[in-house]
N, C-alpha and C positions, 0 to 999 in steps of 0.2 A: 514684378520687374519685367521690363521691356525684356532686356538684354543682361546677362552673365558679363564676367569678369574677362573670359575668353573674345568674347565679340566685341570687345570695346578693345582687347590689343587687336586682333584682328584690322579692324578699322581703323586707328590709330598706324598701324604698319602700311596701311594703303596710304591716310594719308601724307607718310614721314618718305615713301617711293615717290609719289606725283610731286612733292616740294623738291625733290629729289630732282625730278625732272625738268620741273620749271628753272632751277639754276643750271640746266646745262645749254649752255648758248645754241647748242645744235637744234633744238626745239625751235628757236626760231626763225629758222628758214620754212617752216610749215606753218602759218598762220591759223588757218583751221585747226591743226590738232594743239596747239599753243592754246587757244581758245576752249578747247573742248578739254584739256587739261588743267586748266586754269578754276573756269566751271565746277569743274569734279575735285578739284582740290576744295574751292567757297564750301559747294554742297556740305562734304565731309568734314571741315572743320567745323560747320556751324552744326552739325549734327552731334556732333563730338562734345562740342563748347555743350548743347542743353543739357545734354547726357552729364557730364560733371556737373554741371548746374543741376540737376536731379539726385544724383551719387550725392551734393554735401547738403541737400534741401534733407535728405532723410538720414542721414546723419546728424542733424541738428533736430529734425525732430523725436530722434533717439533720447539725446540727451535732455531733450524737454522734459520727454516722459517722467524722464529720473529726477528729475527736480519735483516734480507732482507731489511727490511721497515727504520732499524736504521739510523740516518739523516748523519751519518760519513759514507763518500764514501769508506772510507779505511776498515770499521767495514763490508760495503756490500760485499766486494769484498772476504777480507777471509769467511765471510758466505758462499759466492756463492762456493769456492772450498772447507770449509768443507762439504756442503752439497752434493755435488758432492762425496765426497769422503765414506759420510754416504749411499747414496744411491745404493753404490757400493757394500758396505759390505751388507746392507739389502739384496738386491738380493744371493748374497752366502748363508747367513742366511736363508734364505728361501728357497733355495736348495736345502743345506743339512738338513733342516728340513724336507722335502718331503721325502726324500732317508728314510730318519730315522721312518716314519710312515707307508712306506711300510710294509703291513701286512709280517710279516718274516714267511719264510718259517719255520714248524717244526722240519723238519729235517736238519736244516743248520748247528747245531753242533751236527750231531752225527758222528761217526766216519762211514770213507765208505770202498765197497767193490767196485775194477775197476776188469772188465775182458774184456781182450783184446785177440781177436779171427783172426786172417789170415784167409785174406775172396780170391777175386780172385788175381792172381798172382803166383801163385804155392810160390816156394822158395822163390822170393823177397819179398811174402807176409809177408811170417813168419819172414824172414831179420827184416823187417819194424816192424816185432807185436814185434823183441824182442829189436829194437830199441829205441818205445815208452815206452816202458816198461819203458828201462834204463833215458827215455829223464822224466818221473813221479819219478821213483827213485829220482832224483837228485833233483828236484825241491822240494820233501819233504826233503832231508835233509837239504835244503837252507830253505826251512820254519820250520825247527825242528818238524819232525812230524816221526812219527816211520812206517815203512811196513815189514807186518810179510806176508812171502807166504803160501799163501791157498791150489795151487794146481797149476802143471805147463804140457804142452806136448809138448816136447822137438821136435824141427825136425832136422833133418840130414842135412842139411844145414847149422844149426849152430843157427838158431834164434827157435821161439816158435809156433806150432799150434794154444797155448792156454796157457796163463797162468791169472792166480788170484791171486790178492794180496789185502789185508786188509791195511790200511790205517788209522793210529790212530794218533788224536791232533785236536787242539782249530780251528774250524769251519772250518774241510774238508770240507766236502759236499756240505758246499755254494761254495769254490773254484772248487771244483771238477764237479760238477753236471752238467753244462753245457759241457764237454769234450764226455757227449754219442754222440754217432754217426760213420758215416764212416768216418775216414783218409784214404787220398786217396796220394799216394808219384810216384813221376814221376823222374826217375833217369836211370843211366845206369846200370845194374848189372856187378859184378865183371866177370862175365861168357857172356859176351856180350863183341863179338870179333870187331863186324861193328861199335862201340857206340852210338847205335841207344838207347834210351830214350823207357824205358817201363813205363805201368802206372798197380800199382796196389792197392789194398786196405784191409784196417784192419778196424774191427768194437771195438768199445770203450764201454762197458756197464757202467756206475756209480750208484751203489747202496746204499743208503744208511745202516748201520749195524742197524739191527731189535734186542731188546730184546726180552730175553727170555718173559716177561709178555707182549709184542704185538703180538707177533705170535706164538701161543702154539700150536706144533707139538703132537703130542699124539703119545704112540708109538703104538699102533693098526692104524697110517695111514703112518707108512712108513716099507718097507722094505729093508733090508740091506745084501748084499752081499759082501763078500770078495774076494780076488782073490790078487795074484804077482803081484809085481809093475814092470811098464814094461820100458822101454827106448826109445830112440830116433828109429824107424827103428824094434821096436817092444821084440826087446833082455830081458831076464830077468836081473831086476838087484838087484833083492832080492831073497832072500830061502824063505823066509816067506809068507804066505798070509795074510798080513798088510795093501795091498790097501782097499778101502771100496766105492763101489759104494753104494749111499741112492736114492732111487726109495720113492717120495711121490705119493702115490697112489688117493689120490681125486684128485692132478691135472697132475699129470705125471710126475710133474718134476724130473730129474736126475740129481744128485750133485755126480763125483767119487773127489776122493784124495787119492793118496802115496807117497805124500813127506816125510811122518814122518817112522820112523821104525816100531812106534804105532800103533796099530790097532786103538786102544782109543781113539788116538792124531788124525788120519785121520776121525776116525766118528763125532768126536766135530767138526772138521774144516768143511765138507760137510754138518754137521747141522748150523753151522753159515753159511754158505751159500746158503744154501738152506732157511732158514729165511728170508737173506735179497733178496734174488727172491721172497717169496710169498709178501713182504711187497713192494718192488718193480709193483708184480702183483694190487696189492691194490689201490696204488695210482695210474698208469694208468689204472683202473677203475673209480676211481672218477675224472680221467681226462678230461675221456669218455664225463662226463658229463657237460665239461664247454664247452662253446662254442666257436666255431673256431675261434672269435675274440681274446677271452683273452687268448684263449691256444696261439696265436702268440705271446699276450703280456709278457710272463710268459716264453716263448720256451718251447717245447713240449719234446724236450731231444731225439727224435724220432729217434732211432738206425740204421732206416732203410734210414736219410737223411744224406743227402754228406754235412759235416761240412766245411771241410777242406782239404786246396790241400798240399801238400809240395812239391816245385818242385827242385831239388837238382841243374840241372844244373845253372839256374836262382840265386840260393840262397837265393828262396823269400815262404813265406807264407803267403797264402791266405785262411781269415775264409772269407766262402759266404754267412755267416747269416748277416755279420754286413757291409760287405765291406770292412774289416781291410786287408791290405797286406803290409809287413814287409818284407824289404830285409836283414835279420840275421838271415838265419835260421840256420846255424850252433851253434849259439849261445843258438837259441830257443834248441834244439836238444838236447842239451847239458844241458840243464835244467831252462834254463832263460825263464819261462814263464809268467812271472809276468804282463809284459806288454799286452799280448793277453788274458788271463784272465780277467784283468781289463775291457779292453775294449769290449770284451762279455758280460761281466757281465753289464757297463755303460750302453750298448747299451739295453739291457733286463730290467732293471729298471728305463730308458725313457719310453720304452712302459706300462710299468707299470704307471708312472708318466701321463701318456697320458690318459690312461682309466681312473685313477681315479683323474684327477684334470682338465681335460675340462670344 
């Protein structure tokens, strides 16, 4: 047994307080914690609901037993394949019970910040950063989830040096968070006369978005400067000086943005950014401290490792963390990633399930 007769009232008492709470009208002038009570109520009832669903699965297969012994050979025989058929469901039951006790990450519904940087490759680099861009776009608006741009560097090419976008709706971050790292794409470029197959590579950061009360900037620790927004190839393409580079000065970090005509609108968007870097810095610090066992269990998210290959002529993707290879990558590309997230994700809350129920 997962759980005793004591942790299921325990549990059950939490959830009969939080219902509690959601009927009192006052809860609604706080949106966020409305939302984050709402959440922890879903969680706990459906925790609850499999845990009964297990409690009467072994209960029935109790009584199965007892029919075994029943002197009508006909009465054994259906025992023998309800039992069968009880012990089937038990094991799922128990499964996803597991899944469901995994300690949940904090930030798996906040909403994130992705930035995706053209690393080697020259041109086909940034081809490919503005590729994935578009291959996230799409796949949020097949999950209904909104992206607002934070800040872009266009290249001459046609695709992006650099762009950020903010990513808002019901549990980005758990889908998103495992997508850091290198993508790495192996294709012919349009400017490749012999069709000889280049390999190049983009890096993926996933950040979760920091509130204002986790990470309190003070303005005596940053500095801001303004300056023209500039273009692909370096062109002005504003009169104003609207862009805003923000310099935090305890740790160095550099946030610019001019996408907006705003001065205003581009220092809010570099300060949401720059938040969810220091809160990013935070938690690989307390990373730091787990040990290389369970940082494998967990995935490290580690930017600096090669996730993934895309290889265009093939039409196949390959994640190397899990061993996943899918011959659709057009299809992936195009925003169907439903399937290779899943299976990333399966595969990370196995090792989860490993460390803690050996």
């Amino acid at each position: 047994m997962l759980y005793n007769s004591n942790d299921l009232a325990e549990l059950e008492k939490t959830r009969l307080s939080l219902e509690a709470n959601l009927n009192d009208p006052a809860l609604f002038k706080d949106q966020k914690l409305l939302a984050t009570t709402a959440r922890r109520h879903s969680e706990l009832s459906r925790l609850i609901g499999v845990w009964r669903q297990l409690l009467k699965t072994e209960e029935d297969i109790e009584g199965a037993r007892l029919l075994l012994v029943d002197p009508n050979p006909e009465i054994r025989d259906l025992a023998e394949l309800e039992l069968a058929d009880l012990e089937g469901k038990k094991q799922e039951l128990e499964a996803e019970l597991k899944i469901l006790l995994i300690p949940k990450d904090p930030n798996d519904d906040k909403n994130t910040i992705v930035e995706i940087r053209a690393g080697a490759g020259g041109d086909e680099a940034s081809l490919f950063a503005g590729d994935l861009f578009r291959m996230y776009q799409r796949f949020a608006e097949i999950r209904g989830w909104k992206i607002e741009l934070l800040s872009d560097s266009p290249s001459i090419a046609g695709g992006f040096k650099e762009i950020i976008f903010l990513v808002e709706g019901d549990g980005v971050y758990s889908q998103l968070k495992l997508e850091s790292g290198v993508h790495r794409v192996q294709r012919v470029p349009a400017t490749e006369t012999q069709g000889r197959v280049h390999t190049s590579t983009v890096t993926v950061a996933v950040l979760p978005e920091a509130e204002e009360v986790e990470i309190d900037i003070r303005p005596e620790e940053v500095k801001v400067d303004v300056y023209r927004s500039s273009g692909p190839g370096g062109q002005s393409v504003n009169t104003t000086d609207s862009a805003v580079r923000v310099t935090h000065l305890p740790t160095g970090l550099v946030v610019t943005c001019q996408d907006e005509k705003s001065q205003i609108k581009n220092k809010h968007k570099a300060l949401t950014v720059l938040r969810a870097r220091l809160l990013d810095r935070q938690i690989a610090e307390r990373d730091q401290k787990i040990s290389s066992e369970r940082r494998e269990q967990v995935g490290s998210g580690d930017r600096s490792e090669r996730i993934r290959t895309y290889n265009f002529p093939q039409g196949r993707l390959t994640d190397h963390r899990v061993g996943l290879t899918l011959y659709r990558l057009p299809e992936i590309i195009n925003g169907d990633l439903s399937e290779v997230i899943s299976a990333v994700s399966s595969y990370f809350q196995a090792k989860q399930l490993t460390g803690r129920h050996d």
